[in-house]
GUMAR-970419 format. One record per residue: residue number from 1; residue in three letters; chain; x, y, z of N, C-alpha, C in turn. Coordinates in Angstrom, 3 decimals. Example, Ala and Ser with C-alpha at 12.3 -4.5 7.8 and 13.67 -1.06 7.14 Angstrom:
// residues 2
<resi=1; resn=ala; chain=A; n_X=13.190; n_Y=-5.690; n_Z=7.800; ca_X=12.300; ca_Y=-4.500; ca_Z=7.800; c_X=13.200; c_Y=-3.300; c_Z=7.800>;
<resi=2; resn=ser; chain=A; n_X=12.850; n_Y=-2.250; n_Z=7.080; ca_X=13.670; ca_Y=-1.060; ca_Z=7.140; c_X=12.900; c_Y=0.030; c_Z=7.870>;
// end
This chain:
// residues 65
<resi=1; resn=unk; chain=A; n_X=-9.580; n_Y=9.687; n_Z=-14.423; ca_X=-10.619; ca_Y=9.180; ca_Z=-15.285; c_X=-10.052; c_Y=8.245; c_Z=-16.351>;
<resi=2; resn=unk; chain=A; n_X=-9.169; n_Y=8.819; n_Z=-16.932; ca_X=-8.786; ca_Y=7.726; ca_Z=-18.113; c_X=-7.897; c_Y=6.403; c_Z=-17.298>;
<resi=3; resn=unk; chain=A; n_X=-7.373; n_Y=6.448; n_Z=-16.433; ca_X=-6.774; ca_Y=5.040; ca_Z=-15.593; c_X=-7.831; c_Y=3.932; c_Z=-15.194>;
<resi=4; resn=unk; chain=A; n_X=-9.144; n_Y=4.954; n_Z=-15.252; ca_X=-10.111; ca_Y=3.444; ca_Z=-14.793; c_X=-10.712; c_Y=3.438; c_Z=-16.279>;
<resi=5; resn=unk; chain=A; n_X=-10.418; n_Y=4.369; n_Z=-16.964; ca_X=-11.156; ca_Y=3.563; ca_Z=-18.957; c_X=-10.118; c_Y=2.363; c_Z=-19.270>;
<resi=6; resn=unk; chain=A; n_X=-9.038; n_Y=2.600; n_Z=-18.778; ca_X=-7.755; ca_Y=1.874; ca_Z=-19.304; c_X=-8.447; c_Y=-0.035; c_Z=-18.380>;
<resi=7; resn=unk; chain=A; n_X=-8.387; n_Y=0.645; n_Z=-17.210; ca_X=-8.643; ca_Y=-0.736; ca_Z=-16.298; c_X=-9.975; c_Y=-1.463; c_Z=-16.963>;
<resi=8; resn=unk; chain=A; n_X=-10.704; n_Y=-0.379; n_Z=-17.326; ca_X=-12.136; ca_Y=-1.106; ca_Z=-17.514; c_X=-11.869; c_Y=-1.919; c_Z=-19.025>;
<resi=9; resn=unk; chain=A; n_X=-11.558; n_Y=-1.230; n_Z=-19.940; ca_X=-11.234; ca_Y=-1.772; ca_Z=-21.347; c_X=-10.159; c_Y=-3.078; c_Z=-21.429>;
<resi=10; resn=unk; chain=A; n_X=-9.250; n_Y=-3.038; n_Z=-20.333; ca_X=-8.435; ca_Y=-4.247; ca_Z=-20.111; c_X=-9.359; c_Y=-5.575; c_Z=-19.529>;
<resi=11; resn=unk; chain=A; n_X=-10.231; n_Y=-5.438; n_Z=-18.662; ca_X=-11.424; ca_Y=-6.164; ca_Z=-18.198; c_X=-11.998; c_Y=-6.770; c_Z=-19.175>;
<resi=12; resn=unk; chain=A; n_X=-12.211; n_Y=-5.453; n_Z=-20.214; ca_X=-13.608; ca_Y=-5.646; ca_Z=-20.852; c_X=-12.509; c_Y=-6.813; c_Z=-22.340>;
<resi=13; resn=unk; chain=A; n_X=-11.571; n_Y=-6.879; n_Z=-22.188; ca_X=-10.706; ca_Y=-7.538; ca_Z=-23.604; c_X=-10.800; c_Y=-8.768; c_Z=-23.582>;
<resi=14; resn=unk; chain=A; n_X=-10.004; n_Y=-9.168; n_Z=-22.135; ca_X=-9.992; ca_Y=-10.213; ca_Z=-21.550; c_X=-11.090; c_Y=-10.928; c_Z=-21.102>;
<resi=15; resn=unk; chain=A; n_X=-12.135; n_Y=-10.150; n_Z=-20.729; ca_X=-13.510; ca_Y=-10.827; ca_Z=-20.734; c_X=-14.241; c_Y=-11.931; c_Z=-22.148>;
<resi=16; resn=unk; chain=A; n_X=-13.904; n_Y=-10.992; n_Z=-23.160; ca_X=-14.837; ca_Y=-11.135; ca_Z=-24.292; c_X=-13.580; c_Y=-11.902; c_Z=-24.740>;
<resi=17; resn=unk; chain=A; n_X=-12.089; n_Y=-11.995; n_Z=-24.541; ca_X=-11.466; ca_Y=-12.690; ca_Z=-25.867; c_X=-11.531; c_Y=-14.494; c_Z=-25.050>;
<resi=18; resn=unk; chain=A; n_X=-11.846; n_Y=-14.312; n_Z=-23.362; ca_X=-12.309; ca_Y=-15.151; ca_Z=-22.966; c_X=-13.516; c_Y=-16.219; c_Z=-23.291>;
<resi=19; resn=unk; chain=A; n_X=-14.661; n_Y=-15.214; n_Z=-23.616; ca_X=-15.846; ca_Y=-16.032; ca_Z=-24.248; c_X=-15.582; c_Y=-16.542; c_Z=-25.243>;
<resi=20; resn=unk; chain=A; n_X=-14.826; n_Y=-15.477; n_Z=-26.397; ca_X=-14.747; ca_Y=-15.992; ca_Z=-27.923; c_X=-13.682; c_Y=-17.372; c_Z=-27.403>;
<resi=21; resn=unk; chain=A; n_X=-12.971; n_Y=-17.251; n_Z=-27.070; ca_X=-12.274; ca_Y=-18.542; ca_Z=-26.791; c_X=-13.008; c_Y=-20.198; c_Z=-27.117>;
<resi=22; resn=unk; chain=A; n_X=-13.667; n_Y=-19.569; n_Z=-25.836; ca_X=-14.713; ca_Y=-20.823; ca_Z=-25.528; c_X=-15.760; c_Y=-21.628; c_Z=-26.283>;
<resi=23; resn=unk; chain=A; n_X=-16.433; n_Y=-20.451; n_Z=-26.751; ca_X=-17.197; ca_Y=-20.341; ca_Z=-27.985; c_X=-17.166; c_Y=-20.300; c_Z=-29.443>;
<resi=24; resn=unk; chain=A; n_X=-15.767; n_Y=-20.137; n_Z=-29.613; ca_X=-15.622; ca_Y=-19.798; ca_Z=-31.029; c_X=-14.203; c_Y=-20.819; c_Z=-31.393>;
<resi=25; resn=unk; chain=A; n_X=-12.797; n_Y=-19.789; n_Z=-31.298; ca_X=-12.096; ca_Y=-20.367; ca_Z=-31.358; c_X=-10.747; c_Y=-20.468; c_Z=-29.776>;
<resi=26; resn=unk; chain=A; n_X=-10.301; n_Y=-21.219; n_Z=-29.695; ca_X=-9.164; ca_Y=-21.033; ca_Z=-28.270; c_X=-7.968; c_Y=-20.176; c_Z=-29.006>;
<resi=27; resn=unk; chain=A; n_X=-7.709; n_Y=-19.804; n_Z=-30.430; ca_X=-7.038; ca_Y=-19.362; ca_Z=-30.588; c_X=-7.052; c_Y=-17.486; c_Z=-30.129>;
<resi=28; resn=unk; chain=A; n_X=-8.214; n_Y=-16.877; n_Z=-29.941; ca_X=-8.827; ca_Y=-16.221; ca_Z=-28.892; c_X=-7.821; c_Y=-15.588; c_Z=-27.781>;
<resi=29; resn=unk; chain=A; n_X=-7.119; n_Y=-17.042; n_Z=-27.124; ca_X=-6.306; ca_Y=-16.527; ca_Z=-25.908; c_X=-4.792; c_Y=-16.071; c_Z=-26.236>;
<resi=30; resn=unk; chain=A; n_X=-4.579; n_Y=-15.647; n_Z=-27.400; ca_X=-3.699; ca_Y=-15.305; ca_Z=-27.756; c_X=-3.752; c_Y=-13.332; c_Z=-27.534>;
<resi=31; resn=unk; chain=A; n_X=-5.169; n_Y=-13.085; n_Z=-27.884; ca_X=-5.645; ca_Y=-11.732; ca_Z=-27.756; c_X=-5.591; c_Y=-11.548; c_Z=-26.073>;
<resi=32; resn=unk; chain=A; n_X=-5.731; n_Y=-12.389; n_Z=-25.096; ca_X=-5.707; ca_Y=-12.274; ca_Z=-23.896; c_X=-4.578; c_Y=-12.105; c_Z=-23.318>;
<resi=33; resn=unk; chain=A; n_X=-2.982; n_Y=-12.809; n_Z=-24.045; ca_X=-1.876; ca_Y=-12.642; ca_Z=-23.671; c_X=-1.198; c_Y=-11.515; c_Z=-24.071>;
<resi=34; resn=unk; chain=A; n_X=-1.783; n_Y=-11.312; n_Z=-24.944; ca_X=-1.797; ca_Y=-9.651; ca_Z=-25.344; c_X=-1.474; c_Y=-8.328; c_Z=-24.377>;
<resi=35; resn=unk; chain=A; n_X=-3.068; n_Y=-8.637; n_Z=-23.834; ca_X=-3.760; ca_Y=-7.472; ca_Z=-23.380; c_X=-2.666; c_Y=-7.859; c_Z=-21.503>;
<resi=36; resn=unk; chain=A; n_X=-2.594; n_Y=-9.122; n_Z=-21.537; ca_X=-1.589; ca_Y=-9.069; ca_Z=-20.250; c_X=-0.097; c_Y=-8.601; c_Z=-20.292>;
<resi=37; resn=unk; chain=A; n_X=0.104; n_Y=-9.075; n_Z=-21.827; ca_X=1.818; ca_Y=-8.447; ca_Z=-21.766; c_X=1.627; c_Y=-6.892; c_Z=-21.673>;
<resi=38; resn=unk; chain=A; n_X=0.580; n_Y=-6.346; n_Z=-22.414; ca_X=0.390; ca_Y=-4.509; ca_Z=-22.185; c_X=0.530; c_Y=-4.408; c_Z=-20.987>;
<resi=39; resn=unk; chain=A; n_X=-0.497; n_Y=-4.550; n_Z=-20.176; ca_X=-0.604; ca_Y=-4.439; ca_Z=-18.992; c_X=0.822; c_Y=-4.431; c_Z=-18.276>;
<resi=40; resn=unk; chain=A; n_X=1.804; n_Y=-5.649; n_Z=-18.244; ca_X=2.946; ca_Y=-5.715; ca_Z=-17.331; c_X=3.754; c_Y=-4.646; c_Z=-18.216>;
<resi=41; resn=unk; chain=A; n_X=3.820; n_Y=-4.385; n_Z=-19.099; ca_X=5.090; ca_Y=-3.474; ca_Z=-19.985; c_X=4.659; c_Y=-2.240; c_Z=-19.666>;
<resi=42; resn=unk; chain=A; n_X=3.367; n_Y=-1.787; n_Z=-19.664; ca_X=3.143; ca_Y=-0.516; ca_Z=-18.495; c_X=3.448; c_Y=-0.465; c_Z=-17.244>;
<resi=43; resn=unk; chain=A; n_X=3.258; n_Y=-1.286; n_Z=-16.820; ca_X=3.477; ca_Y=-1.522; ca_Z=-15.245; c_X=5.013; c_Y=-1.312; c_Z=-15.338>;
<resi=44; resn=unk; chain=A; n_X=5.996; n_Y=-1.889; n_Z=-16.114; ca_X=7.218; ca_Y=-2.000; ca_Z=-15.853; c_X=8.034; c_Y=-0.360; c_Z=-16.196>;
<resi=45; resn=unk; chain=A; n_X=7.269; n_Y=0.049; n_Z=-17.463; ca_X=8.060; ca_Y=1.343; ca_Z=-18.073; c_X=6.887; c_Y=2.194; c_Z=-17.897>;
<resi=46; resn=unk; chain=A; n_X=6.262; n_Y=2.536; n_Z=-17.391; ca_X=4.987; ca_Y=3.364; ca_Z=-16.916; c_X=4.576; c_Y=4.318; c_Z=-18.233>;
<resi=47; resn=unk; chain=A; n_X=4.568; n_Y=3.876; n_Z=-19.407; ca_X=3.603; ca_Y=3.787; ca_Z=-20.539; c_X=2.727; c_Y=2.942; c_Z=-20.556>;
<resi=48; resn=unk; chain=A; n_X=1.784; n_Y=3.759; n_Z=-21.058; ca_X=0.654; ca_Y=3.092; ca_Z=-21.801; c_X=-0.212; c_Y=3.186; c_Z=-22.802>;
<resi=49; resn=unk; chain=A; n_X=0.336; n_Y=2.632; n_Z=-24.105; ca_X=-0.403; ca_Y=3.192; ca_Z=-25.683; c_X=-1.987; c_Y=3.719; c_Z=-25.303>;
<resi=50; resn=unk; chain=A; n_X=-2.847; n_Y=3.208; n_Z=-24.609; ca_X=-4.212; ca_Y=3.247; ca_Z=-24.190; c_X=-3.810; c_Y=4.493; c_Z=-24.010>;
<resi=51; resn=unk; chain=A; n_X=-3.770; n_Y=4.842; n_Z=-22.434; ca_X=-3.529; ca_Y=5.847; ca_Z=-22.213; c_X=-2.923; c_Y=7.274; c_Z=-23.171>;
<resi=52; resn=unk; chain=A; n_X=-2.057; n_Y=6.995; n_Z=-23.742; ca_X=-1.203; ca_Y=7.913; ca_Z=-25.118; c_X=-2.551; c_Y=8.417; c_Z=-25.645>;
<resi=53; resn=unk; chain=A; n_X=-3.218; n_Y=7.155; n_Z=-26.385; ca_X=-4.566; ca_Y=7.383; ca_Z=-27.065; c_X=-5.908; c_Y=7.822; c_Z=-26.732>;
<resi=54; resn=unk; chain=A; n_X=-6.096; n_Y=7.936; n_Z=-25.114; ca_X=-7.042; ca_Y=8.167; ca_Z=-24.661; c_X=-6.568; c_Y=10.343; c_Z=-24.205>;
<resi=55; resn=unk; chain=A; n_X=-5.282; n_Y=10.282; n_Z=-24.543; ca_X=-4.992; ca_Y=11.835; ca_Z=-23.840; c_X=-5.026; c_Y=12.134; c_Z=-25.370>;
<resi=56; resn=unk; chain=A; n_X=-4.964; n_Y=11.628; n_Z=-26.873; ca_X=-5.043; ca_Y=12.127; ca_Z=-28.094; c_X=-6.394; c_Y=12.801; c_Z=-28.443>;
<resi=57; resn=unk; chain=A; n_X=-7.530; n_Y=11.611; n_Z=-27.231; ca_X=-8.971; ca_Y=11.824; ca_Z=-27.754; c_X=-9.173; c_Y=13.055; c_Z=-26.824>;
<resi=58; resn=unk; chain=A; n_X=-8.309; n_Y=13.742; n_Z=-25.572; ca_X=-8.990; ca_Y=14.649; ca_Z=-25.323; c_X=-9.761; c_Y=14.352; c_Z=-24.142>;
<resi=59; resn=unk; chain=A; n_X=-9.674; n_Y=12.942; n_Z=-23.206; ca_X=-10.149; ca_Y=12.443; ca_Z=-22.445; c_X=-9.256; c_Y=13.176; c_Z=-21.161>;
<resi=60; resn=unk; chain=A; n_X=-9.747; n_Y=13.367; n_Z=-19.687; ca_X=-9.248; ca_Y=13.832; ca_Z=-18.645; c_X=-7.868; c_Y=13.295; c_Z=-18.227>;
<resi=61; resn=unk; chain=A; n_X=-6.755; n_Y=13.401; n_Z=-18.295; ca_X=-5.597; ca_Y=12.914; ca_Z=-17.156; c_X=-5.598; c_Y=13.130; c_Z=-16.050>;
<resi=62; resn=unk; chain=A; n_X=-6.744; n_Y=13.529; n_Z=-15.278; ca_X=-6.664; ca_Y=13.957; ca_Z=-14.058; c_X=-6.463; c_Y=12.439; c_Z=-13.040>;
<resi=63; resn=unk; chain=A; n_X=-6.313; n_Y=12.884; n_Z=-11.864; ca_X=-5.573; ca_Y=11.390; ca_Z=-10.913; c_X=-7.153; c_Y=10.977; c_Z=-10.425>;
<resi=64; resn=unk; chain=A; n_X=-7.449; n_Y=10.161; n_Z=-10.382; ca_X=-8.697; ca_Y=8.926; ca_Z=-9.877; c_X=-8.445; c_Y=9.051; c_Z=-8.219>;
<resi=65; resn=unk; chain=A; n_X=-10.170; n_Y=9.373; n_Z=-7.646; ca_X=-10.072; ca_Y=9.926; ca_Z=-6.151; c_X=-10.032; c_Y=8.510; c_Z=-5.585>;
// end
């Protein structure tokens, strides 16, 4: 459960820091390179602050069917 909050909230970052980009300011895609360097630095050392924070709130660690 919390691996697809993690996936969905990474979606949902990059989505919206996408619009604000467009719409607002391009400085925006700086929040997007962000949310991609997280992404690979989990991928690489299999942390993930999200995750850390989502097992603080008490959310499921169980494995996604």
């Amino acid at each position: 459960m919390a691996e697809r909050i993690v996936r969905g909230l990474a979606g949902f970052f990059v989505l919206v820091s996408l619009i604000l980009a467009y719409f607002h300011s391009p400085y925006w895609l700086w929040f997007t390179t962000l949310v991609g360097a997280n992404l690979l630095q989990s991928a690489v050392t299999g942390w993930c602050p999200a995750l850390s924070v989502l097992k603080w709130m008490g959310v499921d660690q169980g494995r996604d069917a």
